[in-house]
N, C-alpha and C positions, 0 to 999 in steps of 0.2 A: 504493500500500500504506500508505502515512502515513495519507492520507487518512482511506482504513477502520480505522486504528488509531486515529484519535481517535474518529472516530465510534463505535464501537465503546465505548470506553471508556465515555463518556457514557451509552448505553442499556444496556449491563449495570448499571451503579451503578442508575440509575435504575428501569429495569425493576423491578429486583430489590425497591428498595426502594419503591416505591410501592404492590405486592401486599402489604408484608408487613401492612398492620395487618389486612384483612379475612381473611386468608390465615389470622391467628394466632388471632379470634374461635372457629373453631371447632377448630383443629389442637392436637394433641399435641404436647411437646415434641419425640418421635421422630418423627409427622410435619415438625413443623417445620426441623428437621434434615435430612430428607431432601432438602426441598423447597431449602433452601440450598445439599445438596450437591450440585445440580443446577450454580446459577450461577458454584460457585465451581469443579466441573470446565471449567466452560467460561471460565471468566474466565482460568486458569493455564494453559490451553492454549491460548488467545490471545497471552498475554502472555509462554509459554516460545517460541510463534511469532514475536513481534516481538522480545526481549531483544535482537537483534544491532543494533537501529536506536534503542535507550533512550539512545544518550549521541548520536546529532546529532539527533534529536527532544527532548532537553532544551535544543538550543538554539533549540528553536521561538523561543521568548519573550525571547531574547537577555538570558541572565539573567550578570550580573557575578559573583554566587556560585552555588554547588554546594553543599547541602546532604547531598541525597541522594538517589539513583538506586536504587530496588529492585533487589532480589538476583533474585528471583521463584525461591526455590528453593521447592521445593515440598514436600521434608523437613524443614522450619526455619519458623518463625514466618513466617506470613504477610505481606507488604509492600504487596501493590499497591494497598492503600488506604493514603493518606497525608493527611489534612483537619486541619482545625483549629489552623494551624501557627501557633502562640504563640512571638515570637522577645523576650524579655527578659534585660536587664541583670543580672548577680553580680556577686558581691566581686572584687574585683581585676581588674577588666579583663573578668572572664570572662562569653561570650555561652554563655548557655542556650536548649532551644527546645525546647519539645511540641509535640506531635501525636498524633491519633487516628487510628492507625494497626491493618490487618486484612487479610485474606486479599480481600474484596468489604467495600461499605459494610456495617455492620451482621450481617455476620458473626459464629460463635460463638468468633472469635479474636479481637477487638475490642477493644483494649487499649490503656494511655497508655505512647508511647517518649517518649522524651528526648535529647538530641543537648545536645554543650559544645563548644564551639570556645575556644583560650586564645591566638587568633591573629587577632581581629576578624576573624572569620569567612569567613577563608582557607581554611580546614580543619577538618573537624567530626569527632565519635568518632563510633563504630556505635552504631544506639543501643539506650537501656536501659530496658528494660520496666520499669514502674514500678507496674504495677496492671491487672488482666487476667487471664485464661488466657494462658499460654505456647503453648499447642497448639489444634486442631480441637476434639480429643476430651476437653479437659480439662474438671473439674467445677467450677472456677474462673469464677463470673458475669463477662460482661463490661463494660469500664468504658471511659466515656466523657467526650469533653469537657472535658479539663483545660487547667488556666492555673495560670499561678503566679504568685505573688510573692512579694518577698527583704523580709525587716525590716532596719529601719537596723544591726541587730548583724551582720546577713550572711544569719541562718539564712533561705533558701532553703523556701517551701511550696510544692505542688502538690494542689489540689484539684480532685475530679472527680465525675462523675456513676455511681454504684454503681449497676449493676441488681440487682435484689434480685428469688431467683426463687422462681417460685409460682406466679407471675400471669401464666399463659400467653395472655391476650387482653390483655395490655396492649402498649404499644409497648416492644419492648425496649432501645431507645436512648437514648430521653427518660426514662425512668420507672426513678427510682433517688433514692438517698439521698447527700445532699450528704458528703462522703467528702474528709478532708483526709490531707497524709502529710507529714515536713519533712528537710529534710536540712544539718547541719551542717558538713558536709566537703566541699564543693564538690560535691554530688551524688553518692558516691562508695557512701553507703551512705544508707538513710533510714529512718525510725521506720517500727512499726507504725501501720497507717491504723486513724483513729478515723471518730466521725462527727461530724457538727456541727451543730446544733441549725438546724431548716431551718421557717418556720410552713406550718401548709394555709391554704387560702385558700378562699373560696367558689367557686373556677373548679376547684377539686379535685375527683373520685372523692367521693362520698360515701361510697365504702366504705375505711376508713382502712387496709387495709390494701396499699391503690396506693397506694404513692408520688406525690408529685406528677412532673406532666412538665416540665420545665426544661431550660433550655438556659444557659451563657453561652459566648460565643463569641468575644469580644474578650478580651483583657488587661485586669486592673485597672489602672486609673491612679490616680495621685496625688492625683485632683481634688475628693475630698470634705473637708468639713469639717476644717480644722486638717490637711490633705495628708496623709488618712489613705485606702486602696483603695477606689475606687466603681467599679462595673462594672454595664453593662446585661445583662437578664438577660430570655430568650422563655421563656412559659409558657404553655405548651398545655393549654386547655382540658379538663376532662375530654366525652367525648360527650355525656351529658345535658344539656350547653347548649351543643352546639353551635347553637342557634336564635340567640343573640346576635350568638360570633365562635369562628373557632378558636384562636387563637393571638392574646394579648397581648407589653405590655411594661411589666417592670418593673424595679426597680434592686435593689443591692446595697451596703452600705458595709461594709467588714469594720474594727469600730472599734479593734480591740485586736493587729494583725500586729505590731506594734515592739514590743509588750511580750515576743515569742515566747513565746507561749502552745502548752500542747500542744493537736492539734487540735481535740479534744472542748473547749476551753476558747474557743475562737475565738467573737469575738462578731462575728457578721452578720449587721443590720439591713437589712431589708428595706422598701421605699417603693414608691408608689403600687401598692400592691398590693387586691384585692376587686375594687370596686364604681369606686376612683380608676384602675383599670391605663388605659394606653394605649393605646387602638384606634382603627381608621380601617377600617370593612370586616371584610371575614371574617379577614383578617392582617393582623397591625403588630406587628411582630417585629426581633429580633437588632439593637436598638439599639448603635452606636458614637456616641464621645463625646469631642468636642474642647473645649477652657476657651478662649473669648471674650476678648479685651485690656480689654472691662469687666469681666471679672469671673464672667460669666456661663457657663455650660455650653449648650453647641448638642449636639445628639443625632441623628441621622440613623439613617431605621426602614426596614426596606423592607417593601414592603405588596403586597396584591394588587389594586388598583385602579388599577394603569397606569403607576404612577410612586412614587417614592419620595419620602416624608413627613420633617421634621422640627418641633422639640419645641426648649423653651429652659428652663432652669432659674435661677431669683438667688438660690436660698438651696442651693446646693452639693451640687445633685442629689437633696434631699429631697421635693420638689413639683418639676413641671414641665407645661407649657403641653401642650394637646390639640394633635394631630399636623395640618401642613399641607402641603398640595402643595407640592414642591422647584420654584421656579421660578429664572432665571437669575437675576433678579434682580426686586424691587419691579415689579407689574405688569406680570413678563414671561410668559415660555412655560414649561412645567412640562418637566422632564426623564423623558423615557419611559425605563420601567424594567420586569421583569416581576417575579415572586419568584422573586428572586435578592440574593446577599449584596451588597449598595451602603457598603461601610466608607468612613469618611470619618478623616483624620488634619491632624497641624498639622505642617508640613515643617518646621520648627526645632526639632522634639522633643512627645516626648508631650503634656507638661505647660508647655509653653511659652507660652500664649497668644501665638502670634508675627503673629496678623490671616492668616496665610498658610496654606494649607488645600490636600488635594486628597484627591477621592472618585473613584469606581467607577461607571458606569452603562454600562450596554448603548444606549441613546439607540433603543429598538426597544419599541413596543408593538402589538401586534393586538386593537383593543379586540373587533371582533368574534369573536373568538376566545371562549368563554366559558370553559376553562381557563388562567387565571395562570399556572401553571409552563410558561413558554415558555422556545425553545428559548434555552440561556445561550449566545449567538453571540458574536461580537468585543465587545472589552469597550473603555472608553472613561476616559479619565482626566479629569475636568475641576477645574482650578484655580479656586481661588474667594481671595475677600481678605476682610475684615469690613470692614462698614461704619457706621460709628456713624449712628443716629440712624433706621435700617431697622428694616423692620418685622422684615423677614427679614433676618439680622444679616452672612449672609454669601453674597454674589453670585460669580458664576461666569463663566467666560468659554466656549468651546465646547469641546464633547467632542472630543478629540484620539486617535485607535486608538494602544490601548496593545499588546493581545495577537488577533492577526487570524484564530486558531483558527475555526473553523467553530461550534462547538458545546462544550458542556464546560466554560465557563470559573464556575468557581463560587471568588470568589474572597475563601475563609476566611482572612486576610492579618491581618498586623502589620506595623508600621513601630517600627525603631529608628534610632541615629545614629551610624555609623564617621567616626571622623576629622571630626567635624562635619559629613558627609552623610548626606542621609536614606535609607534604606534599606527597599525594602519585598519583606517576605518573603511568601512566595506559592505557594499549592498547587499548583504547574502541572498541572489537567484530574484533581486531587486524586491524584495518583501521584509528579510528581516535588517537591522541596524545594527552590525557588530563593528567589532574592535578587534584587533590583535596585536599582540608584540610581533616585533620581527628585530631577534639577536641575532648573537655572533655568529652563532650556528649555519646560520645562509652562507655563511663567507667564507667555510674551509676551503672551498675549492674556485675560490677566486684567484685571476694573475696578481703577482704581487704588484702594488702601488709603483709607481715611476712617477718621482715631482719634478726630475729634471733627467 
């Protein structure tokens, strides 16, 4: 019964969501709605089916924190989607964390929670919708994809993706206006959401009144220019080119968070964006971003051509290098990947430059397969060190199984630091909110470090 409960998981989310752009081209809103109320009667009768086995299947992944367990009530704000889980630092000790949380993926309850822990993340609140509909039936658009981050005074942003409606053929997930909100009091209460001044680009709609489609899915870090927020950002194509590619990459610096600006006032430049974005293929997306002990920014993309690409920057994320096969190291073997999330972090902290590293790969490709979205099977951790003087700046040792699930494993993650461990949070099969350590252990069979 386990079994078919992940399995299950997995092809609802997915099912669901792969119908909906063609599904939307010709459908009515109230068609569309129907056509949801379909997956998500069946997705809540699945999951009020399994609820009694949700707390020893969260120990699938043998996770050290508990973040959160759905309710799965089905009078009360939808849970059983839970993605995008941003686990970030507040004032005074205090751990925060988003998530894109809904009844199914892409559901008309689609909305940003928030969870605080004031216990390094022993124990977390319920959490607090912070932008969305509250309900199914509400007329509240919904909103996607938030991250946050705290200015050196404390105040606390969270920025998201507004869908803006109208535009009943457009993608309802991707396609919205950049949308900020901030909170002074530890979260407790938060401004009215503005919007923030967002450019089109030539991979846009030509008709202005679709929003662009954007994604970011990491946390900003500290790594741009004078330690001010840069973050990687996917941008989806509009259809009329898709003859090129579907989905780029490109960055994000937001220059002015410490002065706490009100949203609308937020300045966030945007780089390699047009004709400079980053591609490899029909995808090269959802770039993460680790700082180099030279100095440099490394980026890791995942792509649909077998394996996962990375990118290196030396002027602080403003320009960066055309994307290359992930190999283990200098004239080795490329690490097989499908499209799926491949995060990469530095185990001494965000913004550490510590040469110490570790990412995400499935280590599985079917090239003859001609659909990339292969299945997301056991996922793999591999440690990597930098190496001065490479082409490729940071080398790997072999993928070690981190999570031995079947299928499912899409893993929208963050890493923070308790007690000086690193801790990586994780959507376990995007329903439950865990945590784990990740020590020394990952690293026996890494190359040794080279600083110079």
């Amino acid at each position: 019964m386990d079994r078919y409960f992940q399995v299950f998981l997995w092809s609802a989310f997915w099912l669901g969501t792969a119908s909906l752009g063609s599904a939307q081209q010709s459908a009515s809103v109230d068609d569309w709605k129907q056509e949801y109320s379909k997956r998500i009667e069946s997705t809540l009768k699945s999951r009020l089916t399994q609820r009694p086995f949700f707390q020893k299947d969260a120990q699938t992944t043998s996770p050290d924190f508990i973040v959160y367990i759905p309710k799965v009530e089905p009078e009360k704000l939808g849970d059983c989607y839970n993605d995008h889980f941003q686990v970030f630092d507040g004032p005074n000790g205090v751990l925060f964390a988003t998530t894109c949380q809904a009844t199914c993926e892409g559901a008309l309850d689609q909305h940003i929670a928030l969870f605080k822990s004031i216990d390094g993340g022993k124990t977390w609140s319920e959490p607090k919708i912070l932008a969305g509909p509250q309900t199914m039936d509400s007329e509240v658009p919904i909103a996607s994809w938030g991250f946050g981050m705290v200015s050196k005074s404390g105040r606390i942003y969270v920025i998201y993706n507004q869908y803006q409606p109208g535009k009943v053929s457009t993608h309802r997930q991707h396609t919205g206006l950049m949308t900020g909100i901030y909170s002074d009091d530890l979260g407790e209460t938060w401004s009215e959401p503005q919007l923030i001044a967002q450019p089109r680009t030539s991979n846009d709609s030509p008709d202005e009144t679709i929003p662009p489609e954007w994604v970011v899915w990491q946390k900003p870090l500290r790594l741009g220019e004078n330690g001010k927020y840069l973050v990687g950002v996917t941008r989806y194509v509009a259809p009329q080119f898709h003859s090129k590619y579907r989905t780029v990459s490109e960055f994000i610096r937001f220059d002015n968070i410490d002065d706490n600006p009100e949203p609308k006032d937020i300045i966030a430049r945007w780089f390699m964006t047009d004709d400079a974005v980053l591609q490899k293929g029909v995808f090269c997306e959802e770039p993460s971003i680790v700082k180099l002990p030279d100095g440099r920014l490394f980026a890791l993309l995942r792509t649909g051509v077998g394996y996962p690409c990375w990118s290196v920057s030396s002027d602080d994320g403003e320009t960066w290098t055309q994307p290359e096969p992930l190999l283990d190291k200098d004239g080795g073997s490329p690490f097989l990947h499908p499209v799926s999330p491949c995060p990469i972090y530095d185990w001494k902290g965000a913004e550490a430059a510590s040469g110490y590293y570790f990412a995400f790969i499935h280590d599985k490709y079917d090239f003859s397969n001609n659909n990339p979205w292969q299945n997301r099977g056991p996922l793999f951790l591999i440690g990597g060190t930098y190496q001065a003087g490479a082409k490729q700046p940071i080398w790997f040792g072999k993928p070690q199984l981190f999570i031995d699930r079947p299928s499912g494993n899409s893993f929208y993650t963050s890493s923070t630091q308790i007690d000086g461990k690193c801790v990586l949070w994780y959507p376990d099969q995007k329903f439950y909110l865990l945590g784990r350590y990740v020590d020394e252990s990952w690293f026996k069979d890494v190359p040794p470090i080279r600083l110079r």
